[in-house]
PDB file of N, CA, C and O in Angstrom, chain B, residues numbered from 101:
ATOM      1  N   UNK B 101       0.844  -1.168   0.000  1.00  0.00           N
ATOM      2  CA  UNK B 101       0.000   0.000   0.000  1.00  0.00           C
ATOM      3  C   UNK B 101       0.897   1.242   0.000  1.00  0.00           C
ATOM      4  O   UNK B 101       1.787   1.412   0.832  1.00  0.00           O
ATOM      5  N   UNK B 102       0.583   2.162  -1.061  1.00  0.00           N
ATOM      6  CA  UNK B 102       1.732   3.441  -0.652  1.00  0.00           C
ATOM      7  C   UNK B 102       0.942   4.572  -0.001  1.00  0.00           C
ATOM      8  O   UNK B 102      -0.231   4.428   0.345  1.00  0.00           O
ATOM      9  N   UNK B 103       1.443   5.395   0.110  1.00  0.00           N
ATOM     10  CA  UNK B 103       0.711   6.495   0.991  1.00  0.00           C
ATOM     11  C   UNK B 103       0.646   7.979   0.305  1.00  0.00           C
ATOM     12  O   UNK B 103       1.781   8.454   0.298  1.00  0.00           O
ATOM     13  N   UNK B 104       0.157   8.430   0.010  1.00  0.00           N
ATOM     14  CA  UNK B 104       0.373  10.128  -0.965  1.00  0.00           C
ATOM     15  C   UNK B 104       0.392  10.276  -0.147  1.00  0.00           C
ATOM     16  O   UNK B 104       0.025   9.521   0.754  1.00  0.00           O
ATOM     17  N   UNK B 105       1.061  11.877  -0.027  1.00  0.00           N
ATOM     18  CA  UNK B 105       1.176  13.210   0.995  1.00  0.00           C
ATOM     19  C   UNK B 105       0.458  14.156   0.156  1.00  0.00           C
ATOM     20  O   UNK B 105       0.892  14.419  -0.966  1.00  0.00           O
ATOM     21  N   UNK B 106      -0.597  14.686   0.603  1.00  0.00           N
ATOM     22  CA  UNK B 106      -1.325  15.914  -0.002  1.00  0.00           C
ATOM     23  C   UNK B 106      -0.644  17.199   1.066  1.00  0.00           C
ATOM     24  O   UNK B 106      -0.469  17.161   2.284  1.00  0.00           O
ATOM     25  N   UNK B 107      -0.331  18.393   0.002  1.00  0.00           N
ATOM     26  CA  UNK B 107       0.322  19.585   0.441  1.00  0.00           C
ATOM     27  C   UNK B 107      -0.820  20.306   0.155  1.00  0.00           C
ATOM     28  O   UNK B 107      -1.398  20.139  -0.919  1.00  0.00           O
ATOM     29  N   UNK B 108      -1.246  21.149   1.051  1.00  0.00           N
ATOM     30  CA  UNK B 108      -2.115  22.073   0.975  1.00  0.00           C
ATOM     31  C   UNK B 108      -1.816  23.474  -0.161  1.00  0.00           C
ATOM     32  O   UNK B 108      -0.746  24.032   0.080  1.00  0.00           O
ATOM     33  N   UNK B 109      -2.272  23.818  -0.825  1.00  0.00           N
ATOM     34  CA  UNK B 109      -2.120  24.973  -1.428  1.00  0.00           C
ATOM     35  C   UNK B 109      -2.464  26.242  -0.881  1.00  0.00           C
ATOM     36  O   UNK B 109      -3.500  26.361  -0.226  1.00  0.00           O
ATOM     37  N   UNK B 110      -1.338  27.653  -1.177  1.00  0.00           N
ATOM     38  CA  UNK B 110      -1.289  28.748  -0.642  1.00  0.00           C
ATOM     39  C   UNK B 110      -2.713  29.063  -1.340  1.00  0.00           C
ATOM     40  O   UNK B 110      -2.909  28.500  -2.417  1.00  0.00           O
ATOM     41  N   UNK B 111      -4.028  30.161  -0.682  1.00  0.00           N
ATOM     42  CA  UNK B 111      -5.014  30.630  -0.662  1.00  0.00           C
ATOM     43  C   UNK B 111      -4.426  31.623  -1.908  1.00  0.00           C
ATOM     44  O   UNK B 111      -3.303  31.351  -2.332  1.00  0.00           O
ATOM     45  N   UNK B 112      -5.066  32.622  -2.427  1.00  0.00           N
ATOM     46  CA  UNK B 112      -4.530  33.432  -3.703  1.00  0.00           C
ATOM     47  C   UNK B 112      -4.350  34.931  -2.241  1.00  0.00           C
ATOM     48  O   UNK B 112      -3.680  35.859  -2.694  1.00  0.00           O
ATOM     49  N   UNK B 113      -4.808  35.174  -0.823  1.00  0.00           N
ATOM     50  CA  UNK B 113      -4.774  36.097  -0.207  1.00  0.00           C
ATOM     51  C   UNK B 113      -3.259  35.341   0.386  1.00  0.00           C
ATOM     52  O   UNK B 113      -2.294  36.105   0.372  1.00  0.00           O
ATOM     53  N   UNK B 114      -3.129  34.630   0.640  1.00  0.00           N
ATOM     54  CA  UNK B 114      -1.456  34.701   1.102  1.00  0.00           C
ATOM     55  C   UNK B 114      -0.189  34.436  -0.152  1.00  0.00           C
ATOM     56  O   UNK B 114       1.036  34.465  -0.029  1.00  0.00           O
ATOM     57  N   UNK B 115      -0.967  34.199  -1.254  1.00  0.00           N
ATOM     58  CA  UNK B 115       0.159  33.897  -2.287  1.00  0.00           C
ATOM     59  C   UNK B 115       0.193  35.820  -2.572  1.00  0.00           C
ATOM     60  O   UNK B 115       1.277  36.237  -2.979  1.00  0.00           O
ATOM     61  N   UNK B 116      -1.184  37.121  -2.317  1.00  0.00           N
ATOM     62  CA  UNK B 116      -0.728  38.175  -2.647  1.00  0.00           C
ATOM     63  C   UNK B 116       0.330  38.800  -1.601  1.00  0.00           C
ATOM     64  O   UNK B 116       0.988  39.830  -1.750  1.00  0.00           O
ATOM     65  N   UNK B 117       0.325  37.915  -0.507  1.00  0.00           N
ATOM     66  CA  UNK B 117       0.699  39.071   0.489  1.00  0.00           C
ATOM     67  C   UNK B 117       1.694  38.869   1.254  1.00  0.00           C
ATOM     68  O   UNK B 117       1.888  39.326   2.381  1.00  0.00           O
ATOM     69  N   UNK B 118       2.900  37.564   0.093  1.00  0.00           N
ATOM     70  CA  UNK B 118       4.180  37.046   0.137  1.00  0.00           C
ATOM     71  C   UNK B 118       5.041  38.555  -0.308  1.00  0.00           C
ATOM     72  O   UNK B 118       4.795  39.493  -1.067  1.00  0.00           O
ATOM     73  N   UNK B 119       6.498  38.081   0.900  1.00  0.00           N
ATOM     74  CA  UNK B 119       7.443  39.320   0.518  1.00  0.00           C
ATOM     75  C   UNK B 119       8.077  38.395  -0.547  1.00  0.00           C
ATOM     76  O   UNK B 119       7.966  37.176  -0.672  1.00  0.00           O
ATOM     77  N   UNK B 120       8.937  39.509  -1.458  1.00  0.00           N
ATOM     78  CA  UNK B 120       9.858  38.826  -2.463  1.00  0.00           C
ATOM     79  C   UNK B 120      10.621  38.604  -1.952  1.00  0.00           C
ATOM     80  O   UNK B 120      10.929  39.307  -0.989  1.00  0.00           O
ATOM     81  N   UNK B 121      11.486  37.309  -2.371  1.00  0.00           N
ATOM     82  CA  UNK B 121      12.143  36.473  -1.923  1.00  0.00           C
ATOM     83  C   UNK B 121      13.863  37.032  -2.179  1.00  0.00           C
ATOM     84  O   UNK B 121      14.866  36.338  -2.013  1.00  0.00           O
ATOM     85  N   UNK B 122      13.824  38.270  -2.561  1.00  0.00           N
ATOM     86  CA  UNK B 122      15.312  38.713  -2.195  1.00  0.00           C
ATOM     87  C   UNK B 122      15.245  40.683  -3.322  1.00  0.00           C
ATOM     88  O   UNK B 122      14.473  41.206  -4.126  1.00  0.00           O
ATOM     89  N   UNK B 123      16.199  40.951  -2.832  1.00  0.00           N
ATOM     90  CA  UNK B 123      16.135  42.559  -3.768  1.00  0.00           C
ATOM     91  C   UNK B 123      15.960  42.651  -5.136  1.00  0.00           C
ATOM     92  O   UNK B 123      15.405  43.566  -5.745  1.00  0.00           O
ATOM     93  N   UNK B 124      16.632  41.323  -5.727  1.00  0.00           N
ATOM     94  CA  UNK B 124      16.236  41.551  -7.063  1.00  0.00           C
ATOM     95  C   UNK B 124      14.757  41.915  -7.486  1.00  0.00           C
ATOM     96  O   UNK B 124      14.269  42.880  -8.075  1.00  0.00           O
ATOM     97  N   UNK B 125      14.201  40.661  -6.905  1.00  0.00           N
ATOM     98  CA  UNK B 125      12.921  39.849  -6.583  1.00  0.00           C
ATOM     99  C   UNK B 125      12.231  41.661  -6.615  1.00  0.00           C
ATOM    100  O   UNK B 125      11.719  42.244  -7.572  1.00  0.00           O
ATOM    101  N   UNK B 126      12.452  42.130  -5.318  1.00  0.00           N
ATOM    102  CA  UNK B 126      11.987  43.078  -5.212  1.00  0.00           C
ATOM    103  C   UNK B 126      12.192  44.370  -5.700  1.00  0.00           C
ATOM    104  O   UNK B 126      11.980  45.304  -4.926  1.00  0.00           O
ATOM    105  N   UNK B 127      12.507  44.561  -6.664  1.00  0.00           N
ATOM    106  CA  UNK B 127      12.950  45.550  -7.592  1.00  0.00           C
ATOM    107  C   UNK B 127      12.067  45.437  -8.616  1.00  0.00           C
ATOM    108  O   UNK B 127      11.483  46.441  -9.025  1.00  0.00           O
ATOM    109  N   UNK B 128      11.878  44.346  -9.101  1.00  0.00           N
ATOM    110  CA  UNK B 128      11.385  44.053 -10.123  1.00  0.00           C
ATOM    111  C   UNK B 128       9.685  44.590  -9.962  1.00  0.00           C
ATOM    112  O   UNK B 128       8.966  45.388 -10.564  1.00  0.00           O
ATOM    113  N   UNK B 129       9.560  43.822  -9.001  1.00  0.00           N
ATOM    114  CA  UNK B 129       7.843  43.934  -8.377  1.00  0.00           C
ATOM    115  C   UNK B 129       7.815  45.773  -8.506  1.00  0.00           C
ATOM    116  O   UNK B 129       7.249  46.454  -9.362  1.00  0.00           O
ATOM    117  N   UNK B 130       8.421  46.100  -7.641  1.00  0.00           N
ATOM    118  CA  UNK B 130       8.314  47.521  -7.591  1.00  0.00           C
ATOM    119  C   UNK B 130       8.516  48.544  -9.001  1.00  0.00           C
ATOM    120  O   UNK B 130       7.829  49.539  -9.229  1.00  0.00           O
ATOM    121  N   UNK B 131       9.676  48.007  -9.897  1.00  0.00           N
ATOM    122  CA  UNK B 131       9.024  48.563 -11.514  1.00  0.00           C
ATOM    123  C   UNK B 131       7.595  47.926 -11.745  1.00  0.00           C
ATOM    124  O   UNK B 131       6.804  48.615 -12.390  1.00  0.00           O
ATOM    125  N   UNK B 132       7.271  46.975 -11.397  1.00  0.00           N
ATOM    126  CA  UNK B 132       6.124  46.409 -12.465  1.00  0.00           C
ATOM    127  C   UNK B 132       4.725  47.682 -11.801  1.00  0.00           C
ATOM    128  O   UNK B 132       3.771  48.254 -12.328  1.00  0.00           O
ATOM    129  N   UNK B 133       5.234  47.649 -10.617  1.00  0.00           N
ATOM    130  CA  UNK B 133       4.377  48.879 -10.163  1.00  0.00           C
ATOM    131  C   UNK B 133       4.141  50.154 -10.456  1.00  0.00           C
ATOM    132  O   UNK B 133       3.060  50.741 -10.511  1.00  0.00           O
ATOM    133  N   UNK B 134       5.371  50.601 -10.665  1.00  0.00           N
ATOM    134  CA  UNK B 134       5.613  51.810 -11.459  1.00  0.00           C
ATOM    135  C   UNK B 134       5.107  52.075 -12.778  1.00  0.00           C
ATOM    136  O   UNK B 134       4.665  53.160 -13.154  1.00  0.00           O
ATOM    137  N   UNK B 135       5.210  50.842 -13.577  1.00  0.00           N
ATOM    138  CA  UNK B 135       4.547  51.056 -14.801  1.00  0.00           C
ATOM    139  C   UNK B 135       2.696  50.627 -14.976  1.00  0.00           C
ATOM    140  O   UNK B 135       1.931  50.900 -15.901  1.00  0.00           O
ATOM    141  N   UNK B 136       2.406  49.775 -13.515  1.00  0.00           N
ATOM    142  CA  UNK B 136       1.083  50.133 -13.464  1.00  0.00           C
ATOM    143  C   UNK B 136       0.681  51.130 -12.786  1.00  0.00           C
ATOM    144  O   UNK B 136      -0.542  51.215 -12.676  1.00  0.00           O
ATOM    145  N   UNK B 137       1.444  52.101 -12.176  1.00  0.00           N
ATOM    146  CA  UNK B 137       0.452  53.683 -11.988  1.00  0.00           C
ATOM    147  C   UNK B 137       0.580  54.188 -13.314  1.00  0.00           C
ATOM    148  O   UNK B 137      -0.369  54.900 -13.640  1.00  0.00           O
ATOM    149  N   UNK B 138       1.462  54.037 -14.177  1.00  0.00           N
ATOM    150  CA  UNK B 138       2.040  55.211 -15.241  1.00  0.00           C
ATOM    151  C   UNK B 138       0.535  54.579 -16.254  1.00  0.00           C
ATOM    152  O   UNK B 138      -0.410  55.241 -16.684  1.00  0.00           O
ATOM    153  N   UNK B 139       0.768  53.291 -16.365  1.00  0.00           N
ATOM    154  CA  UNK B 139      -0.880  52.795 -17.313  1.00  0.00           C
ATOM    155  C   UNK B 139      -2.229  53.329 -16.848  1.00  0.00           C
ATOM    156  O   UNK B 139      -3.083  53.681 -17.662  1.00  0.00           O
ATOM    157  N   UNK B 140      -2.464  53.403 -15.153  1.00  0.00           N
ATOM    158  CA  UNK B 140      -3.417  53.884 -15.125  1.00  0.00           C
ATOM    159  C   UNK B 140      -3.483  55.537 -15.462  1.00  0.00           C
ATOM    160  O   UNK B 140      -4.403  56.038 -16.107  1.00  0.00           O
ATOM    161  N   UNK B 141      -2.659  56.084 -15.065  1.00  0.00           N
ATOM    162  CA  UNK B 141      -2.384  57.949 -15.353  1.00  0.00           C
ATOM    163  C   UNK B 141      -2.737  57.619 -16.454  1.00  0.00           C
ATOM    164  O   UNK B 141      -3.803  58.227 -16.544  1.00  0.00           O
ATOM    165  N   UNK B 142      -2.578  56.949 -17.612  1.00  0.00           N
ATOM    166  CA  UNK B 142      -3.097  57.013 -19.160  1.00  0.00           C
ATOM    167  C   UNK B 142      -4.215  56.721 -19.738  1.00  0.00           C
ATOM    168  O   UNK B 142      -4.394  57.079 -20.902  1.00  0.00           O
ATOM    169  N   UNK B 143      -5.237  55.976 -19.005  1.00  0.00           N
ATOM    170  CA  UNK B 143      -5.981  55.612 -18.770  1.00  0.00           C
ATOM    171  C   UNK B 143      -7.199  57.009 -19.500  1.00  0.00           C
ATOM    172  O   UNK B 143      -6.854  58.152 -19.200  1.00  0.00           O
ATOM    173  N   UNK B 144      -8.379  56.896 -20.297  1.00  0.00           N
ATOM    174  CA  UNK B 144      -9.010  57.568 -20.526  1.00  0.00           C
ATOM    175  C   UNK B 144      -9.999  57.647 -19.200  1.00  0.00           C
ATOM    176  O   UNK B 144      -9.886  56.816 -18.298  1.00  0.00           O
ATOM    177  N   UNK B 145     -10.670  58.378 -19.167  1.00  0.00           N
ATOM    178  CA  UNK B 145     -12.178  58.788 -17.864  1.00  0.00           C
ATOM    179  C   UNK B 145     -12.891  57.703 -18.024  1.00  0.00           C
ATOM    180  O   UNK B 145     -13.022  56.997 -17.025  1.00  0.00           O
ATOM    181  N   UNK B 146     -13.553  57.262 -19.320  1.00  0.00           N
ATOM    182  CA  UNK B 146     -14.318  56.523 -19.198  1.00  0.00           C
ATOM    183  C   UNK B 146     -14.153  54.828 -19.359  1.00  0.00           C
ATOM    184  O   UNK B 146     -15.077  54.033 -19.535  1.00  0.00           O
ATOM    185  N   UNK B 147     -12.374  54.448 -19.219  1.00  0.00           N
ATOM    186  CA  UNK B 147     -12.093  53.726 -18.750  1.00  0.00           C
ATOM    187  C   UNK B 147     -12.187  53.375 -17.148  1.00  0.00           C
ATOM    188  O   UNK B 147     -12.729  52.514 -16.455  1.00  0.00           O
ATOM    189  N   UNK B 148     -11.327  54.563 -16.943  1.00  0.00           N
ATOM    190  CA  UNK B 148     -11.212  54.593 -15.143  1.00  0.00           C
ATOM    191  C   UNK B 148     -12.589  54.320 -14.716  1.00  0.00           C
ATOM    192  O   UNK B 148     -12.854  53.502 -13.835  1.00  0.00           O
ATOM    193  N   UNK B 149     -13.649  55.159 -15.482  1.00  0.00           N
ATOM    194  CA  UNK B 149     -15.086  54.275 -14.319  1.00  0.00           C
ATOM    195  C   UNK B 149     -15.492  52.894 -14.955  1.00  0.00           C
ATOM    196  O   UNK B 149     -16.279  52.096 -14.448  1.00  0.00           O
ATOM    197  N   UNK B 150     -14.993  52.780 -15.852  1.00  0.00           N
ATOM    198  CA  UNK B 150     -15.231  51.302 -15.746  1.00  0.00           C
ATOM    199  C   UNK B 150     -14.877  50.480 -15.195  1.00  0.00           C
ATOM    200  O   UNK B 150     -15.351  49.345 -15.239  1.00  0.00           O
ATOM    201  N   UNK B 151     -13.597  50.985 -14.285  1.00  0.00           N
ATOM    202  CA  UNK B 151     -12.985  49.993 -12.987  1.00  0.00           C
ATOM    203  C   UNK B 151     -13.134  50.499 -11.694  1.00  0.00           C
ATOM    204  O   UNK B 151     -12.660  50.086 -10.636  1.00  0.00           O
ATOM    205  N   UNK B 152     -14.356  52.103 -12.087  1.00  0.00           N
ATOM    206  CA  UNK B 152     -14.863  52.028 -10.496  1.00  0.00           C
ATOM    207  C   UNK B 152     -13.483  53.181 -10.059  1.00  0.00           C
ATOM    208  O   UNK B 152     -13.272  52.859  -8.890  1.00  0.00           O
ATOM    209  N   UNK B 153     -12.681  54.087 -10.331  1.00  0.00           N
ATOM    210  CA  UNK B 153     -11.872  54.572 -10.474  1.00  0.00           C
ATOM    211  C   UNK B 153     -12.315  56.177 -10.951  1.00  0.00           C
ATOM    212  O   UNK B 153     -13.126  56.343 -11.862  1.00  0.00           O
ATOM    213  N   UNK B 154     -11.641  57.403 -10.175  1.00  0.00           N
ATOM    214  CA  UNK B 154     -11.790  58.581 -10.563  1.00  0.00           C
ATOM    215  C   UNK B 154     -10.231  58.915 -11.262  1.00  0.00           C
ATOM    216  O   UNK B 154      -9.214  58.224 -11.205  1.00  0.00           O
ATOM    217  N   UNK B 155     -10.453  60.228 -11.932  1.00  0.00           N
ATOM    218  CA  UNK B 155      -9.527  60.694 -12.441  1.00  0.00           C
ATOM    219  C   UNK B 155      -8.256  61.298 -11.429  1.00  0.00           C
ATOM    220  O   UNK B 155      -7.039  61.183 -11.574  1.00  0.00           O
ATOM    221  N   UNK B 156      -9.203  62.119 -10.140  1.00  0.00           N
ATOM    222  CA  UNK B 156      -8.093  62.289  -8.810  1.00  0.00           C
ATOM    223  C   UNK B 156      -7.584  60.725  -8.503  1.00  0.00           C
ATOM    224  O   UNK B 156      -6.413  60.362  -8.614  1.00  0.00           O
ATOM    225  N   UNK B 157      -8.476  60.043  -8.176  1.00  0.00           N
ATOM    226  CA  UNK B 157      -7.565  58.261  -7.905  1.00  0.00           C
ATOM    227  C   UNK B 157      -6.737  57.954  -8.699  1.00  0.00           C
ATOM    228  O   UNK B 157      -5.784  57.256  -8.354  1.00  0.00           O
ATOM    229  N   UNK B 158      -6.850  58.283  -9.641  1.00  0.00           N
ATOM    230  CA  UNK B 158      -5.289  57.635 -11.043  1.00  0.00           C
ATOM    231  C   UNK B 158      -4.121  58.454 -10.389  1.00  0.00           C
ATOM    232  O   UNK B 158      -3.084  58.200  -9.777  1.00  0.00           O
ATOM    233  N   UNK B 159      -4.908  59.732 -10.888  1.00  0.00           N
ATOM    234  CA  UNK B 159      -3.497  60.787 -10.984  1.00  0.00           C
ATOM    235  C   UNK B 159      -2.682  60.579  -9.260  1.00  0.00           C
ATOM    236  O   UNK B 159      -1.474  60.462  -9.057  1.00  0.00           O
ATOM    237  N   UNK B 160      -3.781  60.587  -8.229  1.00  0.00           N
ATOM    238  CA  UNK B 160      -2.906  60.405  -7.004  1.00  0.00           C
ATOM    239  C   UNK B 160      -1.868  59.105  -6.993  1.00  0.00           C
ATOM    240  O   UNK B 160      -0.664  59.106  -6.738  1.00  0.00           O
ATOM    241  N   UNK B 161      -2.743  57.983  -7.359  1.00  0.00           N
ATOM    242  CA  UNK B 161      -1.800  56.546  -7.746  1.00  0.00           C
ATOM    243  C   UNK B 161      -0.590  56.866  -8.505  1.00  0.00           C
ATOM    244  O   UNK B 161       0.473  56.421  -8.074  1.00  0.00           O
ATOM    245  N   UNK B 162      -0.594  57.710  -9.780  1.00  0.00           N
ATOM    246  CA  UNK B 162       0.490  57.745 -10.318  1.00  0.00           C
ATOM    247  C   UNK B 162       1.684  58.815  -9.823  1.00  0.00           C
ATOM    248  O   UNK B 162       2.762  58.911 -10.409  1.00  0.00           O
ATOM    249  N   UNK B 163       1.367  59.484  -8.820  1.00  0.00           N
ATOM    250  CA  UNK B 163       2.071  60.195  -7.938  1.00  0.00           C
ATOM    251  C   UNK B 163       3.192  59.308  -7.219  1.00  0.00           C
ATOM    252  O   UNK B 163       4.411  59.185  -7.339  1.00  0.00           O
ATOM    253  N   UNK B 164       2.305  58.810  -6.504  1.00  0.00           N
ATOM    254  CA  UNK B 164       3.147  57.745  -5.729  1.00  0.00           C
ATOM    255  C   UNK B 164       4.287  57.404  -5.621  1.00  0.00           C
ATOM    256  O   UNK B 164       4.734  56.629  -6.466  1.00  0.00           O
ATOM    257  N   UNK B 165       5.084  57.847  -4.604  1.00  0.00           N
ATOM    258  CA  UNK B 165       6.990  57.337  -5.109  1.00  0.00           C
ATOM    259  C   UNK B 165       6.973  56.024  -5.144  1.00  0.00           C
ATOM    260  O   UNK B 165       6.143  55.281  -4.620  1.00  0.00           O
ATOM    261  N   UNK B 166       8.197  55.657  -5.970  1.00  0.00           N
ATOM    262  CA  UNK B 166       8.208  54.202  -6.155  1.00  0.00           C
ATOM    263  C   UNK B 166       8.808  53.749  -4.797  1.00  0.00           C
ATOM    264  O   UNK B 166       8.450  52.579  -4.660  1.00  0.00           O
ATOM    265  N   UNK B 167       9.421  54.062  -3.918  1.00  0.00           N
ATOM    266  CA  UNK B 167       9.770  53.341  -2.692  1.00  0.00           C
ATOM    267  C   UNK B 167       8.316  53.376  -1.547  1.00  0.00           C
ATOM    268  O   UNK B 167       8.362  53.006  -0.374  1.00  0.00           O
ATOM    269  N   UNK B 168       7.312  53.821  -2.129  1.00  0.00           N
ATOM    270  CA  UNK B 168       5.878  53.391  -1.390  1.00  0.00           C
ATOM    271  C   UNK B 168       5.561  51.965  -2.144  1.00  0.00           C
ATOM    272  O   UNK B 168       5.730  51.933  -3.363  1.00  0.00           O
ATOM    273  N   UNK B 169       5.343  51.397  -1.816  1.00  0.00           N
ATOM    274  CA  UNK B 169       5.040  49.906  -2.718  1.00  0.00           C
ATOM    275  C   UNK B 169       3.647  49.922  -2.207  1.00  0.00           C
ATOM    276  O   UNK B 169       3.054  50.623  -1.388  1.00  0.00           O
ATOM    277  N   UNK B 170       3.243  48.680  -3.139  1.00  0.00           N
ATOM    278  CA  UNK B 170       1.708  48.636  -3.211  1.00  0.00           C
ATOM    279  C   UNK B 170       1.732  47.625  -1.589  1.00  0.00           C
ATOM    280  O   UNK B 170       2.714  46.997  -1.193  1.00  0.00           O
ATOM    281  N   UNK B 171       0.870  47.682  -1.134  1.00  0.00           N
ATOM    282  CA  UNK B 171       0.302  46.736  -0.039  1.00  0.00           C
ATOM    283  C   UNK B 171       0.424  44.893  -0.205  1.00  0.00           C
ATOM    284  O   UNK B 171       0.156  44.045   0.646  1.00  0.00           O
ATOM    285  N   UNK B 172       0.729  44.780  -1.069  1.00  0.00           N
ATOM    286  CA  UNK B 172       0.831  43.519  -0.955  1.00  0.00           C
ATOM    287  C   UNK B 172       2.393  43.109  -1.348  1.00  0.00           C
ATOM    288  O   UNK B 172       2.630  41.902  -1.354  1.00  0.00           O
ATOM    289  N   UNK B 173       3.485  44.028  -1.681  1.00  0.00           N
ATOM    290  CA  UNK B 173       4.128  44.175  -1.427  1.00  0.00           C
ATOM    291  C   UNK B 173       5.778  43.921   0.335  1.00  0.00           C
ATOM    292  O   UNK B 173       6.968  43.664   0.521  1.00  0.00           O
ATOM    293  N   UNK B 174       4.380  44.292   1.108  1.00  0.00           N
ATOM    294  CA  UNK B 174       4.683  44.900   2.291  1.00  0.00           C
ATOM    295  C   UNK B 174       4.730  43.850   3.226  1.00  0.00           C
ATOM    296  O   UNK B 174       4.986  44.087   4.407  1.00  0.00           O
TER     297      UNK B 174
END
Protein backbone atom coordinates (compact mmCIF):
# COMPACT_ATOMS: atom_id res chain seq x y z
CA UNK A 1 0.00 0.00 0.00
CA UNK A 2 1.73 3.44 -0.65
CA UNK A 3 0.71 6.50 0.99
CA UNK A 4 0.37 10.13 -0.96
CA UNK A 5 1.18 13.21 0.99
CA UNK A 6 -1.32 15.91 0.00
CA UNK A 7 0.32 19.58 0.44
CA UNK A 8 -2.12 22.07 0.98
CA UNK A 9 -2.12 24.97 -1.43
CA UNK A 10 -1.29 28.75 -0.64
CA UNK A 11 -5.01 30.63 -0.66
CA UNK A 12 -4.53 33.43 -3.70
CA UNK A 13 -4.77 36.10 -0.21
CA UNK A 14 -1.46 34.70 1.10
CA UNK A 15 0.16 33.90 -2.29
CA UNK A 16 -0.73 38.17 -2.65
CA UNK A 17 0.70 39.07 0.49
CA UNK A 18 4.18 37.05 0.14
CA UNK A 19 7.44 39.32 0.52
CA UNK A 20 9.86 38.83 -2.46
CA UNK A 21 12.14 36.47 -1.92
CA UNK A 22 15.31 38.71 -2.20
CA UNK A 23 16.14 42.56 -3.77
CA UNK A 24 16.24 41.55 -7.06
CA UNK A 25 12.92 39.85 -6.58
CA UNK A 26 11.99 43.08 -5.21
CA UNK A 27 12.95 45.55 -7.59
CA UNK A 28 11.39 44.05 -10.12
CA UNK A 29 7.84 43.93 -8.38
CA UNK A 30 8.31 47.52 -7.59
CA UNK A 31 9.02 48.56 -11.51
CA UNK A 32 6.12 46.41 -12.47
CA UNK A 33 4.38 48.88 -10.16
CA UNK A 34 5.61 51.81 -11.46
CA UNK A 35 4.55 51.06 -14.80
CA UNK A 36 1.08 50.13 -13.46
CA UNK A 37 0.45 53.68 -11.99
CA UNK A 38 2.04 55.21 -15.24
CA UNK A 39 -0.88 52.80 -17.31
CA UNK A 40 -3.42 53.88 -15.12
CA UNK A 41 -2.38 57.95 -15.35
CA UNK A 42 -3.10 57.01 -19.16
CA UNK A 43 -5.98 55.61 -18.77
CA UNK A 44 -9.01 57.57 -20.53
CA UNK A 45 -12.18 58.79 -17.86
CA UNK A 46 -14.32 56.52 -19.20
CA UNK A 47 -12.09 53.73 -18.75
CA UNK A 48 -11.21 54.59 -15.14
CA UNK A 49 -15.09 54.27 -14.32
CA UNK A 50 -15.23 51.30 -15.75
CA UNK A 51 -12.99 49.99 -12.99
CA UNK A 52 -14.86 52.03 -10.50
CA UNK A 53 -11.87 54.57 -10.47
CA UNK A 54 -11.79 58.58 -10.56
CA UNK A 55 -9.53 60.69 -12.44
CA UNK A 56 -8.09 62.29 -8.81
CA UNK A 57 -7.57 58.26 -7.91
CA UNK A 58 -5.29 57.64 -11.04
CA UNK A 59 -3.50 60.79 -10.98
CA UNK A 60 -2.91 60.41 -7.00
CA UNK A 61 -1.80 56.55 -7.75
CA UNK A 62 0.49 57.74 -10.32
CA UNK A 63 2.07 60.20 -7.94
CA UNK A 64 3.15 57.75 -5.73
CA UNK A 65 6.99 57.34 -5.11
CA UNK A 66 8.21 54.20 -6.16
CA UNK A 67 9.77 53.34 -2.69
CA UNK A 68 5.88 53.39 -1.39
CA UNK A 69 5.04 49.91 -2.72
CA UNK A 70 1.71 48.64 -3.21
CA UNK A 71 0.30 46.74 -0.04
CA UNK A 72 0.83 43.52 -0.95
CA UNK A 73 4.13 44.17 -1.43
CA UNK A 74 4.68 44.90 2.29
Amino acid sequence: MSSTIITQQPSCAEVKTRRPKGVLSWLVQLDAAYRQRRKLAAMSDEKLRDIGLTRTQADQAAKTVIWDPPIQFR
